[in-house]
C-alpha positions in Angstrom: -46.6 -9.0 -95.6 -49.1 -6.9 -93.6 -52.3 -8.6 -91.9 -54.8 -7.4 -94.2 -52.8 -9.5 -97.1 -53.0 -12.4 -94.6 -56.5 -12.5 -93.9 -57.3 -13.4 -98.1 -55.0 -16.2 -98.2 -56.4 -19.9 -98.0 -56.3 -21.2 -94.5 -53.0 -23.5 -95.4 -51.5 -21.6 -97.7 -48.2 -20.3 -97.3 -47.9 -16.4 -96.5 -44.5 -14.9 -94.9 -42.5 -18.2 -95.1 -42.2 -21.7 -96.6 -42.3 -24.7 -93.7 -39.2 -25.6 -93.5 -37.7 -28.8 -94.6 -36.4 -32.3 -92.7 -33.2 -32.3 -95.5 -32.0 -29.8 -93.0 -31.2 -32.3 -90.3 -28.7 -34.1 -92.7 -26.8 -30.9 -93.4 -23.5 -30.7 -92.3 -23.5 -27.6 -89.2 -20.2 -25.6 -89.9 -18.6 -23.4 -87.1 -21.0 -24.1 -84.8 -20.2 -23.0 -81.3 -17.4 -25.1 -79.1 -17.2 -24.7 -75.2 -16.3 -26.3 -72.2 -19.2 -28.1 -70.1 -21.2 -25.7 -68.3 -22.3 -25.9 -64.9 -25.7 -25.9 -63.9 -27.0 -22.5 -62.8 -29.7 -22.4 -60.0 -33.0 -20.5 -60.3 -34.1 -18.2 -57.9 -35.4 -19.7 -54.3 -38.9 -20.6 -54.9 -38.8 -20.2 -58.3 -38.4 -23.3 -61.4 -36.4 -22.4 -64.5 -38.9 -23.8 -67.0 -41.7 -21.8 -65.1 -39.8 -18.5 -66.2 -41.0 -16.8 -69.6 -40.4 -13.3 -70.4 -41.9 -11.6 -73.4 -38.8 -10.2 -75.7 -38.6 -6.9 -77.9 -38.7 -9.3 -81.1 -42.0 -10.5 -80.0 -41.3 -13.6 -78.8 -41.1 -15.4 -76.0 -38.3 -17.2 -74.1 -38.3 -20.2 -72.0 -35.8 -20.7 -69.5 -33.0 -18.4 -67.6 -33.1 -15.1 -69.6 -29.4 -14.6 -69.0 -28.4 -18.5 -69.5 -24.9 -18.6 -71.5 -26.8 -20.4 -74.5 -29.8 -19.0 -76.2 -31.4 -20.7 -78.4 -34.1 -18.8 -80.9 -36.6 -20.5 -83.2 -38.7 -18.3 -85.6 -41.6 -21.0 -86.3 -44.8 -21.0 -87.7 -47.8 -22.5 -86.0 -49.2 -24.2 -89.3 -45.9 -25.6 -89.7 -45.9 -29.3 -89.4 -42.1 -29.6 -89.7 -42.5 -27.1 -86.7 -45.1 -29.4 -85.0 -42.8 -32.4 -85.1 -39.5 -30.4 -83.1 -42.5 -30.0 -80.9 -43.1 -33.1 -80.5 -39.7 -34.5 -80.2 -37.7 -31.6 -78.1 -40.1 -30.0 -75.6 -39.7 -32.7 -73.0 -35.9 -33.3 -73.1 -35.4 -29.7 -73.8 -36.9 -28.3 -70.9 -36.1 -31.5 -68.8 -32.4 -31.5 -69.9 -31.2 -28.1 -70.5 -33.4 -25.3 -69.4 -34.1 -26.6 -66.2 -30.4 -26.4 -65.3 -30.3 -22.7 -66.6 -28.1 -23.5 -68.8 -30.1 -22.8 -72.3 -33.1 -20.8 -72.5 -35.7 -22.1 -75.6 -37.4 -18.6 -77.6 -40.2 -18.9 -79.9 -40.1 -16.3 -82.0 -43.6 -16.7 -84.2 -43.8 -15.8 -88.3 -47.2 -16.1 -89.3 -47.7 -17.0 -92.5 -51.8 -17.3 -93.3 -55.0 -16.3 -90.9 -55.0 -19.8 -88.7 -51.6 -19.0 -87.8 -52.3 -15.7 -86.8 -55.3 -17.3 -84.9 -53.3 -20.1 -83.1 -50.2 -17.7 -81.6 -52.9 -14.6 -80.9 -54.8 -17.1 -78.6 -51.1 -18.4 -77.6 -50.3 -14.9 -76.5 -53.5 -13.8 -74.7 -52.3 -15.8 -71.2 -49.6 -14.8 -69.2 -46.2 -15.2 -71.0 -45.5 -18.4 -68.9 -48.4 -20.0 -70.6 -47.2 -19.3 -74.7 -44.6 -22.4 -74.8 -47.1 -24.9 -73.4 -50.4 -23.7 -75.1 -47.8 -23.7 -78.5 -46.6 -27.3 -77.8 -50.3 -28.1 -76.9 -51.3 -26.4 -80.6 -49.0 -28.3 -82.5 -50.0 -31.5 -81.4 -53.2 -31.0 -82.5 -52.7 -28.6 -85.9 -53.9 -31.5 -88.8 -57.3 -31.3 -86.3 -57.6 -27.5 -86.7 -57.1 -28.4 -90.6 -59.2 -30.8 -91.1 -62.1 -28.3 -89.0 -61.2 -25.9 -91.8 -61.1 -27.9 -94.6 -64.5 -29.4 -93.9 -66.0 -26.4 -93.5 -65.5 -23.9 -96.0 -68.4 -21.9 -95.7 -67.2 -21.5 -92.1 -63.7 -19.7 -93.1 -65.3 -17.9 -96.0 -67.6 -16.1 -93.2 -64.3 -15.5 -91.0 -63.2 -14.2 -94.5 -66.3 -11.8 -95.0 -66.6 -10.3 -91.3 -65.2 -6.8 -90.2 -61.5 -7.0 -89.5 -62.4 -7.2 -85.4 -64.6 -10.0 -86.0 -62.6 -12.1 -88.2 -60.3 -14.0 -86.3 -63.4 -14.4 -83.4 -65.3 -16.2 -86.3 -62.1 -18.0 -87.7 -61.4 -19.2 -84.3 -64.8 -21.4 -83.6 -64.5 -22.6 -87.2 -61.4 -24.3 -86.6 -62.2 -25.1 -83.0 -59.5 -23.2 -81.6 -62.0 -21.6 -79.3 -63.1 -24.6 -77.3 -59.7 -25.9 -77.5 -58.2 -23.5 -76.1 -61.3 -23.1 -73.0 -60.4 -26.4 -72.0 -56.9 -25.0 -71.6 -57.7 -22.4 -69.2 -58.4 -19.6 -71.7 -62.3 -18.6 -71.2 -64.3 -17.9 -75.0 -64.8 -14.5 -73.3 -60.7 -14.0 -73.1 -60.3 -15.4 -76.6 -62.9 -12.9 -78.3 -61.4 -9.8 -76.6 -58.3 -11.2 -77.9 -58.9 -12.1 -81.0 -60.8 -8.9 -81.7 -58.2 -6.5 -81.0 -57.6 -5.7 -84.5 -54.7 -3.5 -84.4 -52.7 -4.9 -81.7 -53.1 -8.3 -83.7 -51.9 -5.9 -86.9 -49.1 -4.9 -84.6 -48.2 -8.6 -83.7 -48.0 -9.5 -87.6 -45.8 -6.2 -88.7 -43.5 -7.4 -85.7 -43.4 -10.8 -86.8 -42.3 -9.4 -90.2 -39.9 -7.1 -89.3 -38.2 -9.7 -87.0 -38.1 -11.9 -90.3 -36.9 -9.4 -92.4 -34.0 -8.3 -89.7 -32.5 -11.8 -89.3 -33.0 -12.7 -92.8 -35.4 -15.9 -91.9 -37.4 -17.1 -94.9 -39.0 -20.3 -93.5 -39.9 -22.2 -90.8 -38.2 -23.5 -88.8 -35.2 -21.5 -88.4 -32.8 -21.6 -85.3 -30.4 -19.5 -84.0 -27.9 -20.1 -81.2 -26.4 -17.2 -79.8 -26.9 -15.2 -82.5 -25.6 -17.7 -85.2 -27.7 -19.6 -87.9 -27.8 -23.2 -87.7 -28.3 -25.5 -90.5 -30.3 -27.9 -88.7 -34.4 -27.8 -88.1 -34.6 -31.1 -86.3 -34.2 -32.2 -82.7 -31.7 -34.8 -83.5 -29.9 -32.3 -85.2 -29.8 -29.4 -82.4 -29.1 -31.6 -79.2 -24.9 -32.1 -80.1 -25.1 -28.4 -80.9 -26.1 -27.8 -77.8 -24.2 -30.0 -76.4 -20.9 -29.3 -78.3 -21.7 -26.0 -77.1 -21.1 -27.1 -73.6 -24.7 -28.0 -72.4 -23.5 -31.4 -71.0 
């Protein structure tokens, strides 16, 4: 789905992907990767694993030791409160426990599905690369605000709706409060609106985002992939023993 189909959906509505479902963590995982316990790798002198993002050619954006034996990929969604709650739950214990060592680098890999996604990981993207996982986290944690902005003011998102295509994200962005939210995170209003008003690169971002998708055959949020394989499970409860069986321990 290109952006300009995005930008007439409702601002919850589902677009690319369904947000994916808890079931998932009671799923059985089958053939999930088996190793020996892996020894911690050090990080360059001077220099903190969890500190170290790189931008990847699937447009995402990994946490961690880029060549770390066990790479773990999740395409998520950031309107997805299933998405929001792995948030919640891993981002502490999964840089604290596992990237930090070098051991397992964490990529977000984003599939926007409707115009306050698009909003949310544009603004997510406009820092340096070693910002996107924090401001992310930082987004989740306060998505059912950035609803409830939205939802309260209607006339506000049909404007965003209604402006030029390099305005519309600009004007979607103070009707949610993204804007200020995102100033008080170190990302001036001046940065967001050149950001957000880049029109083409943010088409760009969204055909990537498809393609991505479309490539790994990923359908809804959220999705992970260790190593390359699918995993059944969506939760943090589910994907620690993966990791783990995998040899991060």
């Amino acid at each position: 789905m290109r952006l300009t189909t995005l930008t007439v959906l409702a601002p919850l509505a589902l677009a690319l992907a369904a947000c994916g479902n808890s079931d998932a963590a009671d799923t059985a995982e089958a053939g999930v990767l088996e190793g020996e316990p892996i020894a911690a790798i050090a990080a360059p002198d001077g220099t903190s694993w969890v500190d170290t993002a790189t931008k990847t050619a699937e447009g995402g954006f990994v946490l961690g030791n880029p060549d770390a034996p066990l790479k773990l990929v999740e395409y998520a969604s950031h309107t997805c409160g299933h998405c929001a709650q792995f948030s919640q739950n891993a981002a502490i214990p999964l840089q604290e426990n596992y990237i930090s060592q070098g051991i397992v680098s964490y990529e977000i890999r984003p599939l926007l599905r409707d115009p306050l996604d698009v909003t949310i990981d544009v603004l997510a993207q406009c820092g340096a690369p070693e910002s996107y996982h924090a401001l992310s986290d930082q987004a989740w944690g306060s998505l059912e605000e950035f609803g409830q902005a939205l939802q309260s003011n209607p006339a506000g998102y049909e404007a965003a709706m209604n402006a030029p295509p390099e305005q519309r994200f600009v004007v979607l962005s103070q009707a949610a409060g993204l804007t200020d939210f995102f100033a008080a995170r170190g990302l001036s209003a001046d940065q967001a609106r050149q950001c957000l008003s880049e029109s083409t690169k943010i088409q760009q971002i969204a055909d990537q985002s498809q393609q991505s998708a479309t490539d790994m055959e990923v359908t809804g949020t959220p999705t992970f992939f260790l190593n390359g394989q699918r995993l059944e499970q969506n939760t943090w409860a589910g994907i620690e023993p993966i990791l783990q069986r995998a040899g991060a321990r």
